[in-house]
DSSP file (Angstrom, degrees, kcal/mol; ACC not computed):
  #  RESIDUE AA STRUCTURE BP1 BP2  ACC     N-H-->O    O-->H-N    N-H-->O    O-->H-N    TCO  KAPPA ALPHA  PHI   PSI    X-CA   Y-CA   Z-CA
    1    1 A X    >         0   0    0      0, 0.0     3,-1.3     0, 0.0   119,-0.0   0.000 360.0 360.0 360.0 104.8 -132.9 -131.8   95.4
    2    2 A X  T 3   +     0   0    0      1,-0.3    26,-0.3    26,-0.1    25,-0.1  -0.269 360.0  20.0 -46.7 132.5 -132.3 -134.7   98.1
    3    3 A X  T 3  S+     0   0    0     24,-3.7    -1,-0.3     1,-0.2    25,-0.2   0.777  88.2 137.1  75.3  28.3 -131.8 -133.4  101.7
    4    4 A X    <   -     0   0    0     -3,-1.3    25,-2.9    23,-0.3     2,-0.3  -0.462  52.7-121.2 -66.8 170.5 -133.3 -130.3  100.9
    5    5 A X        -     0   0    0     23,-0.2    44,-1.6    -2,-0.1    45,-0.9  -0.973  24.6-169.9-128.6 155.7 -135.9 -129.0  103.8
    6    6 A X  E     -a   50   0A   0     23,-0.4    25,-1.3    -2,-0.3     2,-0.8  -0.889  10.0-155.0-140.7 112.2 -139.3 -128.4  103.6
    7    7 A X  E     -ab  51  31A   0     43,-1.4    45,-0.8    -2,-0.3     2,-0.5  -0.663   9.0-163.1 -90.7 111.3 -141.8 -126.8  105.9
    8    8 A X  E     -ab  52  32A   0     23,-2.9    25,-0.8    -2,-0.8     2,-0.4  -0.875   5.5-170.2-111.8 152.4 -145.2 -127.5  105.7
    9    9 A X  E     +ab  53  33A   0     43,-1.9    45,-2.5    -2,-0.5     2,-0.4  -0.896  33.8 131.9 -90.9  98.4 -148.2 -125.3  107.3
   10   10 A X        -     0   0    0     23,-1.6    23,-0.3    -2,-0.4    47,-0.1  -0.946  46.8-156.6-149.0 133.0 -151.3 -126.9  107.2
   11   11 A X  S    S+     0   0    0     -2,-0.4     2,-1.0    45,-0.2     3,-0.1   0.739  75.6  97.9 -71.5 -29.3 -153.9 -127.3  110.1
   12   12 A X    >>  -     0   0    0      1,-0.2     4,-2.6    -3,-0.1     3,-1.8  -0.364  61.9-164.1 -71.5 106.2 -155.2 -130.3  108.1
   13   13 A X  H 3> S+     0   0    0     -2,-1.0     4,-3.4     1,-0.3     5,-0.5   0.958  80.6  55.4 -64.3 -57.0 -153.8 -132.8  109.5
   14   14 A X  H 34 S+     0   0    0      1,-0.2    -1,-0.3     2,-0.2    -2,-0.1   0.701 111.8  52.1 -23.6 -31.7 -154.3 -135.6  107.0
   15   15 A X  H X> S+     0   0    0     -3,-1.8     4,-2.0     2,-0.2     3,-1.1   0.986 102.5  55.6 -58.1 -66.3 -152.6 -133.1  104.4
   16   16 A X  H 3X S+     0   0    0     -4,-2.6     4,-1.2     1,-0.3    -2,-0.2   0.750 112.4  40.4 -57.9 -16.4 -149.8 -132.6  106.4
   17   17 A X  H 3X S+     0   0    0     -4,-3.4     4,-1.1    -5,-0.4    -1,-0.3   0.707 110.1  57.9 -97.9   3.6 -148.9 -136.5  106.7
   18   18 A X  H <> S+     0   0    0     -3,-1.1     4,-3.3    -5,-0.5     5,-0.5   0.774 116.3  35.6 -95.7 -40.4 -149.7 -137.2  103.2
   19   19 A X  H  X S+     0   0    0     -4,-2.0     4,-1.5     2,-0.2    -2,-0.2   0.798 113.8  57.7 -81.0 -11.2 -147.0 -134.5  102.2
   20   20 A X  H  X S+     0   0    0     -4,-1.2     4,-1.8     3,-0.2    -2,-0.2   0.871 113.5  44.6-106.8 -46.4 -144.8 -135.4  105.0
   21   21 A X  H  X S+     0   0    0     -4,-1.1     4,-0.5    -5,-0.2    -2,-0.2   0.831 112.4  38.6  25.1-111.7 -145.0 -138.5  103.5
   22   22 A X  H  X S+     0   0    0     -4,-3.3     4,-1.0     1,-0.2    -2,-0.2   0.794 119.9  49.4 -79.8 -24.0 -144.5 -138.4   99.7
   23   23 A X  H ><>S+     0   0    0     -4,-1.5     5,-0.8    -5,-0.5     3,-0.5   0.971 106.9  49.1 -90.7 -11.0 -142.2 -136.0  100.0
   24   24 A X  H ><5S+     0   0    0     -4,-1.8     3,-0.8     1,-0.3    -1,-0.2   0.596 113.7  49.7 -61.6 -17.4 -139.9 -137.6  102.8
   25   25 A X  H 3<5S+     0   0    0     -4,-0.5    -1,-0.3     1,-0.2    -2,-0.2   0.707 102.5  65.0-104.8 -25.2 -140.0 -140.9  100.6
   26   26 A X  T <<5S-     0   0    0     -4,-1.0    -2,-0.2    -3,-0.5    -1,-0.2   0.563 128.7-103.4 -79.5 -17.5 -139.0 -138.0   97.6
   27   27 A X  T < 5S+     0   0    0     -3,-0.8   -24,-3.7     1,-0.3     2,-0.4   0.762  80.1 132.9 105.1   0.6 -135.6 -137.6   99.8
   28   28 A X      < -     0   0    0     -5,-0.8    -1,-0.3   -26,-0.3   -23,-0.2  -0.930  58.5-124.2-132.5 116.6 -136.6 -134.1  101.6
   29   29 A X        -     0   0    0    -25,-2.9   -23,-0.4    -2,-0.4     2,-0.3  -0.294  40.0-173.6 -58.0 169.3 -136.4 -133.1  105.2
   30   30 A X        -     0   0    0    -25,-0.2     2,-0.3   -23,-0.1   -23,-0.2  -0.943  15.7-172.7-154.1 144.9 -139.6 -132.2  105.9
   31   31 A X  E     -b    7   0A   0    -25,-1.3   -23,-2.9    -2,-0.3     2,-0.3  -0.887  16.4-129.6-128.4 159.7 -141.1 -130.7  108.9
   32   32 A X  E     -b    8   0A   0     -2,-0.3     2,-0.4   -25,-0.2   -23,-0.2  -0.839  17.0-178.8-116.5 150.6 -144.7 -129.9  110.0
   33   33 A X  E     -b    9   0A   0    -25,-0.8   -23,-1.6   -23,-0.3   -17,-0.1  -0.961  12.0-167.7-174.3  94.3 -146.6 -126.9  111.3
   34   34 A X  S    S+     0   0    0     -2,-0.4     2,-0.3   -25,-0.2   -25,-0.1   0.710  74.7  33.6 -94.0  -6.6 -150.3 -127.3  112.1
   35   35 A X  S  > S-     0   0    0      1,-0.1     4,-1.6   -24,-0.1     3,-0.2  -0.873  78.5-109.3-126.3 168.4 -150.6 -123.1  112.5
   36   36 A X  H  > S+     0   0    0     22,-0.3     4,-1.9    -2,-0.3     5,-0.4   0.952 115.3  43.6 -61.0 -57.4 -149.6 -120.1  111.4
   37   37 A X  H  4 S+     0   0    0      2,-0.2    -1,-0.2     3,-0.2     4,-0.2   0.505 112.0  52.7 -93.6  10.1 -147.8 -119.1  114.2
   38   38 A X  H >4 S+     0   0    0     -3,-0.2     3,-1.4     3,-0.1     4,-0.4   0.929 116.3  50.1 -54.9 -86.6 -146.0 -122.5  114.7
   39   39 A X  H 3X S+     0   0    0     -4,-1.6     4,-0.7     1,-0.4    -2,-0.2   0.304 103.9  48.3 -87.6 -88.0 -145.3 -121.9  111.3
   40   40 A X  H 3X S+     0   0    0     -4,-1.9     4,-1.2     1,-0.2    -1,-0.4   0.757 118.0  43.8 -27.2 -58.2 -144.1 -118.6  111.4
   41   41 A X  H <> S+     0   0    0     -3,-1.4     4,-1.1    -5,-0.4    -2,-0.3   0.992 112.9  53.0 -59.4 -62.4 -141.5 -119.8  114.6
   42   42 A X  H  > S+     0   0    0     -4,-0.4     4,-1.6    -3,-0.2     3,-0.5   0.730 108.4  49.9 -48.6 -56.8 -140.6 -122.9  112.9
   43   43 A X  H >X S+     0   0    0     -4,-0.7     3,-2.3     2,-0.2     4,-1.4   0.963 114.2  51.1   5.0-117.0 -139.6 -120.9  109.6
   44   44 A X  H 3< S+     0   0    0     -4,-1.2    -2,-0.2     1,-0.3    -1,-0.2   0.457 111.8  36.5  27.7 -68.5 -137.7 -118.9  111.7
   45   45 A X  H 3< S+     0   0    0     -4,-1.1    -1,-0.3    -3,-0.5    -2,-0.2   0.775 127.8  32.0 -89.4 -37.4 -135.7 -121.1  113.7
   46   46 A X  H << S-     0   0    0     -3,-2.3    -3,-0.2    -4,-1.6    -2,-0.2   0.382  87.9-143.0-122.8   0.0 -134.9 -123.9  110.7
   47   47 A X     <  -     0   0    0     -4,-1.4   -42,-0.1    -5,-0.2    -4,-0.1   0.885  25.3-152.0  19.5  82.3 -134.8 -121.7  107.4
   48   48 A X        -     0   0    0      1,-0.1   -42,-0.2    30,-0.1     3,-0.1   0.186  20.2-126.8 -74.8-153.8 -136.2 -123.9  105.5
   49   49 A X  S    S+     0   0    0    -44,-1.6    30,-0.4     1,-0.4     2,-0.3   0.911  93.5   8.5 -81.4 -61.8 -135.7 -124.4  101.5
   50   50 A X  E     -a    6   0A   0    -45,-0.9   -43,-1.4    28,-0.1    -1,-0.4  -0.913  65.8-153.2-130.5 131.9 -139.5 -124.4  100.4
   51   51 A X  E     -ac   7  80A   0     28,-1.5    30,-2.8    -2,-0.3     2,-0.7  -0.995   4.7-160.7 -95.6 120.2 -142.6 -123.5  102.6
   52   52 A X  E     -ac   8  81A   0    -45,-0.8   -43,-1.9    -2,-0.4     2,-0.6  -0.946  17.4-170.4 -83.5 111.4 -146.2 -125.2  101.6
   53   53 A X  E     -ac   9  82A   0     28,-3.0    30,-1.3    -2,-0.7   -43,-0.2  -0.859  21.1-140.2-114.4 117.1 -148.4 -123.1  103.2
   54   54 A X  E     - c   0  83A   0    -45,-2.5    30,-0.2    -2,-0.6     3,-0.1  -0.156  20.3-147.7 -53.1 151.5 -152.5 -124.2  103.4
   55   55 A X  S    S+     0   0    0     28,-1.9     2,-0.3     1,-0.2     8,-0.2   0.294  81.8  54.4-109.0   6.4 -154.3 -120.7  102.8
   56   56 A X        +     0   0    0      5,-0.2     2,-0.4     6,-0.1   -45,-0.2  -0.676  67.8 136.5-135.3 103.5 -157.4 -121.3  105.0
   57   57 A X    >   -     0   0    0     -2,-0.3     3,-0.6    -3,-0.1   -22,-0.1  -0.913  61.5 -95.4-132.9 158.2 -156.4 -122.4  108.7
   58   58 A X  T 3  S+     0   0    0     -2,-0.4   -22,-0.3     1,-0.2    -1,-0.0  -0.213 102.9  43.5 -49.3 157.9 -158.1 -121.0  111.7
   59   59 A X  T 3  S-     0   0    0    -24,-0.1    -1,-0.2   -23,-0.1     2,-0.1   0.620 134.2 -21.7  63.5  20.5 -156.4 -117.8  113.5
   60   60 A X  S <  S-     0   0    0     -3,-0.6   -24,-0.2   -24,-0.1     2,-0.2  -0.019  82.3-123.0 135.0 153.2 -155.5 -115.9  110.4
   61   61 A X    >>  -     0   0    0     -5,-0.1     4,-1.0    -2,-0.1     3,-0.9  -0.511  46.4 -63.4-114.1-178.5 -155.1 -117.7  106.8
   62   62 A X  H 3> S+     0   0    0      1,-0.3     4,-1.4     2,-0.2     3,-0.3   0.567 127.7  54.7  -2.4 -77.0 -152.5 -117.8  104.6
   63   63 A X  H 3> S+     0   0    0      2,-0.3     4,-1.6     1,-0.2    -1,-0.3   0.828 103.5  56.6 -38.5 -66.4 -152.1 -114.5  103.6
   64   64 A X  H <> S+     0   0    0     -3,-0.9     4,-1.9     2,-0.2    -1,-0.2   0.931 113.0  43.0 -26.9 -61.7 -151.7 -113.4  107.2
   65   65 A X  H  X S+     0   0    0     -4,-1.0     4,-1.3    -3,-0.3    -2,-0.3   0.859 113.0  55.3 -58.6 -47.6 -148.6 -116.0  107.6
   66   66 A X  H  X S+     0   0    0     -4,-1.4     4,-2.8    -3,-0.2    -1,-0.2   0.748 104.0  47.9 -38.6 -52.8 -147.4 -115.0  104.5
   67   67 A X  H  X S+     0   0    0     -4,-1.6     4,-2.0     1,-0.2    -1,-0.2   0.739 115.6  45.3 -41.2 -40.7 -147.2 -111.5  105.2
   68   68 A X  H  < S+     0   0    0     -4,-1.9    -2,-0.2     2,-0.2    -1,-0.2   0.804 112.1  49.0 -80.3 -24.4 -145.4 -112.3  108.6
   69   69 A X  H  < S+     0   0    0     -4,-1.3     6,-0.4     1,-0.2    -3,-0.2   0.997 117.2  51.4 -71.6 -44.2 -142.7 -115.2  106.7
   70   70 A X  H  < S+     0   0    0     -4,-2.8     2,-0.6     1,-0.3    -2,-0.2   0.747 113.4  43.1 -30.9 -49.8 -142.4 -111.6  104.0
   71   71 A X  S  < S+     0   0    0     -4,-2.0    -1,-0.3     1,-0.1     2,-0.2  -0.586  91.2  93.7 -95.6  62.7 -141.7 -109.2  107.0
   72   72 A X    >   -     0   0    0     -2,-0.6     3,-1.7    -3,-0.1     4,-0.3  -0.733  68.3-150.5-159.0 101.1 -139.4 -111.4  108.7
   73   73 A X  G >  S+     0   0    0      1,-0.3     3,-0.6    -2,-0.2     4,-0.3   0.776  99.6  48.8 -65.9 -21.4 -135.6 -110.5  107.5
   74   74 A X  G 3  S+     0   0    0      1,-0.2    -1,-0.3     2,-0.1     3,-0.1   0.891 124.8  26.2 -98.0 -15.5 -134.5 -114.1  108.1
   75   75 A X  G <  S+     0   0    0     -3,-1.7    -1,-0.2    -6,-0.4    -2,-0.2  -0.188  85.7 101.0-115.9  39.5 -137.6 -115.8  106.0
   76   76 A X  S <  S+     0   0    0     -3,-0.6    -3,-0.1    -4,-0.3    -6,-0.1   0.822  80.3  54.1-104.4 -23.9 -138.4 -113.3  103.8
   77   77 A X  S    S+     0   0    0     -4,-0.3     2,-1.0    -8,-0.1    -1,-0.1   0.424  80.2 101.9 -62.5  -3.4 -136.3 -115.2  100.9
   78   78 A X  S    S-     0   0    0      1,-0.1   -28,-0.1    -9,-0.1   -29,-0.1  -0.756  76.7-115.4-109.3 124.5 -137.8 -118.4  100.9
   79   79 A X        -     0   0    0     -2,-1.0   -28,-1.5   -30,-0.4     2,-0.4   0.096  25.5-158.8 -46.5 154.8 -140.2 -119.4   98.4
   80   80 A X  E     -c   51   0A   0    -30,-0.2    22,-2.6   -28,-0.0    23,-1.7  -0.976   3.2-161.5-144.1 117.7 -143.5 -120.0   99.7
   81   81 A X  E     -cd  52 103A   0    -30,-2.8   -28,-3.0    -2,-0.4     2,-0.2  -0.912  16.9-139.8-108.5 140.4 -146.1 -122.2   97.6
   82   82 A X  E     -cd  53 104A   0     21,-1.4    23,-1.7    -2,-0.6     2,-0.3  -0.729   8.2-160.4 -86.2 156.8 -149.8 -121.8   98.6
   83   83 A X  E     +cd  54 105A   0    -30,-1.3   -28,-1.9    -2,-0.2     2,-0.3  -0.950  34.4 157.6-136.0 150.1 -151.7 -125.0   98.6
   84   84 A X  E     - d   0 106A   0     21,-0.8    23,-1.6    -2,-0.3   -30,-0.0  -0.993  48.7-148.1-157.1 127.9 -155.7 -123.8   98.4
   85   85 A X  S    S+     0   0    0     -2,-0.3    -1,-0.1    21,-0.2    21,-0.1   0.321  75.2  96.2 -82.3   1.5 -159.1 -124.7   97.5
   86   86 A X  S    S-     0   0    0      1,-0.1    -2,-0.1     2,-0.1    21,-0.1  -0.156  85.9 -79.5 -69.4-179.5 -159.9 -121.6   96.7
   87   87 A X        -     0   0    0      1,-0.1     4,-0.1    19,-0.0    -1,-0.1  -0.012  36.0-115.4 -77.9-172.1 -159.9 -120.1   92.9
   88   88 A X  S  > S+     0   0    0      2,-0.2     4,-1.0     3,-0.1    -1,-0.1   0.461 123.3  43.4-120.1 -18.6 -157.1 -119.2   91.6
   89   89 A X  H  > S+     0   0    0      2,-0.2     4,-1.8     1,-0.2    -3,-0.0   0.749 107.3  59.5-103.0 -18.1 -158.9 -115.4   91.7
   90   90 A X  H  > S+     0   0    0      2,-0.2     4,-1.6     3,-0.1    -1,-0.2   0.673 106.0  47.5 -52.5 -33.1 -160.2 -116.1   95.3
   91   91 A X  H  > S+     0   0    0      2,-0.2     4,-1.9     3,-0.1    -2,-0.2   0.825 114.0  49.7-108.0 -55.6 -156.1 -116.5   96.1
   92   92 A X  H  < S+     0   0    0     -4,-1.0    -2,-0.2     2,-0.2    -3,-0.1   0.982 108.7  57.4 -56.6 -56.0 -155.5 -112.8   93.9
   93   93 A X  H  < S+     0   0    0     -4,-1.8    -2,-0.2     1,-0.2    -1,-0.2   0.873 113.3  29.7 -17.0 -86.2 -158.1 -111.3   95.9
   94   94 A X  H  < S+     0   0    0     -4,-1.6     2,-0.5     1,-0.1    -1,-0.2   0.888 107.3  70.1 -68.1 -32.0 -156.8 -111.9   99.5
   95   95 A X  S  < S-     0   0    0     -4,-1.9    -1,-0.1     2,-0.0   -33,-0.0  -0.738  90.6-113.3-101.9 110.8 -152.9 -111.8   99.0
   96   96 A X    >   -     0   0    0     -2,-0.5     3,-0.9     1,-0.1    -2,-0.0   0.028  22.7-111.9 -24.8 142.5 -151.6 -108.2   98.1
   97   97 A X  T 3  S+     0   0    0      1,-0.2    -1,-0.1    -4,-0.1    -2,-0.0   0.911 115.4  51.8 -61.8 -69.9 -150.4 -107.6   95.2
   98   98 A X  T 3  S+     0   0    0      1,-0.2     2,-1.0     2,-0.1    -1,-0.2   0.598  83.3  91.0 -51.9  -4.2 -146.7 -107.1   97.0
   99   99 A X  S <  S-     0   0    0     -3,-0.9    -1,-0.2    -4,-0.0   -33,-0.1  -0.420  72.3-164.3-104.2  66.3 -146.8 -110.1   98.7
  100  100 A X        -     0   0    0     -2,-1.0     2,-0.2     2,-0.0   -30,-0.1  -0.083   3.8-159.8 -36.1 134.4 -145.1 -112.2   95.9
  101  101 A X        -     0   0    0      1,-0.1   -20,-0.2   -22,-0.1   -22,-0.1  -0.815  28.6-129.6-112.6 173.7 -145.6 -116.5   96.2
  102  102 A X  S    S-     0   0    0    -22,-2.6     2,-0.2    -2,-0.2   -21,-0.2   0.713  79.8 -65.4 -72.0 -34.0 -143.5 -119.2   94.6
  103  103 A X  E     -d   81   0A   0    -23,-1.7   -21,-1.4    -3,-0.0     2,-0.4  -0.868  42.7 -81.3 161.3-140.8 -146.9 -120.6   93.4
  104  104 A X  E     -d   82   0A   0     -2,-0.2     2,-0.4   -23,-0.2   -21,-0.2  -0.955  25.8-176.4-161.9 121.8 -150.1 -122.0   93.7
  105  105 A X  E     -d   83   0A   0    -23,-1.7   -21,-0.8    -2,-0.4     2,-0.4  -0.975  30.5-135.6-122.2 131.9 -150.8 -126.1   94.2
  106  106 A X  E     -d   84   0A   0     -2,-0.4   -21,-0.2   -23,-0.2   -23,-0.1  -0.891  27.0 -83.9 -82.8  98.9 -154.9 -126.9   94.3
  107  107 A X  S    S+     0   0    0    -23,-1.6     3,-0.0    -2,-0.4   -24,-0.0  -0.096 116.4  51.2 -49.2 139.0 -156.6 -128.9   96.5
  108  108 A X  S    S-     0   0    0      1,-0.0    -1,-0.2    -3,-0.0    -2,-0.1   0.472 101.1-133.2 -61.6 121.9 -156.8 -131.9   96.0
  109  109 A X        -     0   0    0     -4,-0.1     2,-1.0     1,-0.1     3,-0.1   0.241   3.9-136.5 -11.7 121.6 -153.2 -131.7   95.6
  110  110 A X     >  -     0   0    0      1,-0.2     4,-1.5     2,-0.0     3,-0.1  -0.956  26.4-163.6-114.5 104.3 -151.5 -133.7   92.4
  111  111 A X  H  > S+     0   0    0     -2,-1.0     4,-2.6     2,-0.2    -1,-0.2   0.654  90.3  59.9 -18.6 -58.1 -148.3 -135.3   94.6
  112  112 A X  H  > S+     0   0    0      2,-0.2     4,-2.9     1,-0.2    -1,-0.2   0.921 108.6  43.5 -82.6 -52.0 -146.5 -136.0   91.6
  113  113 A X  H  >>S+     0   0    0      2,-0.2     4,-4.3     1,-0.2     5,-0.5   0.997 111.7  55.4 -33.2 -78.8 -146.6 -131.8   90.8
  114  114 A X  I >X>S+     0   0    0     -4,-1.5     4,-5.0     1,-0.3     3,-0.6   0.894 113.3  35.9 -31.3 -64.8 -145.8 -130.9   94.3
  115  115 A X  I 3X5S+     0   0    0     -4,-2.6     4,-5.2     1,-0.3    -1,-0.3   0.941 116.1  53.4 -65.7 -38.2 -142.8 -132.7   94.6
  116  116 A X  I 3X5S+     0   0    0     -4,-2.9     4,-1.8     1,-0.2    -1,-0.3   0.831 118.5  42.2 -56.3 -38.5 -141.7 -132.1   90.7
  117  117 A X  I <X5S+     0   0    0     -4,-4.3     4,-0.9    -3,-0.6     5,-0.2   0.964 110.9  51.4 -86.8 -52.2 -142.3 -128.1   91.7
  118  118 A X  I >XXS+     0   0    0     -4,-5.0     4,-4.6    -5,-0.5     3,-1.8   0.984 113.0  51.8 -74.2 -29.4 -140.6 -128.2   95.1
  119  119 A X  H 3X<S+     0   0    0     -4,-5.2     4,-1.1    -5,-0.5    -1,-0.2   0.916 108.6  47.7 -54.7 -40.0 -137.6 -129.8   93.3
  120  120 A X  H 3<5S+     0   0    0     -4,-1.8    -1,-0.3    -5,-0.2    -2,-0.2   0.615 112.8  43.2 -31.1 -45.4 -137.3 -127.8   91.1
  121  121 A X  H <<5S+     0   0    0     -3,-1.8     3,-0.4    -4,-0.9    -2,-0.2   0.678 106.7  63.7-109.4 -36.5 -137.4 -124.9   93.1
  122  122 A X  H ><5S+     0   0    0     -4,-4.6     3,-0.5    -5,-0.2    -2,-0.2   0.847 107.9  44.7 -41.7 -40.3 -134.9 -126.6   96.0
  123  123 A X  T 3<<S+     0   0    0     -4,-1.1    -1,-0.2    -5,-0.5    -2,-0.2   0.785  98.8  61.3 -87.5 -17.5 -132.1 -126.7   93.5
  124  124 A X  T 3         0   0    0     -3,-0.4    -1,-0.3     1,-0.3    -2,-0.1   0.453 360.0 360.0-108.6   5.2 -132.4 -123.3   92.0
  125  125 A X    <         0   0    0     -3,-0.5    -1,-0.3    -4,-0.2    -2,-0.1   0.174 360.0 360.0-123.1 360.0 -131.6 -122.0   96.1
């Protein structure tokens, strides 16, 4: 969905401009976050469509951020995809069982997915 917005959370920077990037070229605001608690404010402030959120950043990981976008009455609707090198059971582990995501993207990251997923997921909103 064109002009949809999309926040991504990543400390890694390289990530974040590579998504900021393909997906801006995909037609999708896209804003950046290098922490969680940018994150969390940014979220906040701009409601986005879609969140990509890295799951291992310094100062609490994913899960932490996750919890906070969950408990947060104005972001607690917006899908949230983790992007991860962890396992796919490493990722069930830390993140509660009540703390529903949109989905799970693996590092390194298949571009062509990502965008296909967040479109997907833009329009249905």
């Amino acid at each position: 969905m064109a002009g949809a917005r999309v926040l991504v959370i990543d400390d890694d920077r390289a990530v974040a401009d590579l998504l900021f990037t393909v997906l801006g070229e995909a037609g999708f605001e896209v804003e950046l976050a290098p922490d969680g608690y940018s994150g969390v404010a940014a979220a906040t402030r701009s409601l986005p469509d879609v969140i990509l959120l890295d799951m291992q950043m310094p100062a609490g990981g994913g899960e932490t951020v996750l919890a906070r976008l969950q408990n947060n009455e104005r972001t607690k609707a917006v899908p949230v995809f983790l992007c991860t090198s962890l396992t796919e059971a490493e990722v069930r582990a830390r993140v509660p069982k009540d703390m529903p995501f949109a989905g799970l993207f693996f590092k390194p990251l298949d571009l062509k997915a990502v965008v296909a997923k967040v479109s997907e997921t833009a329009a249905k909103k």
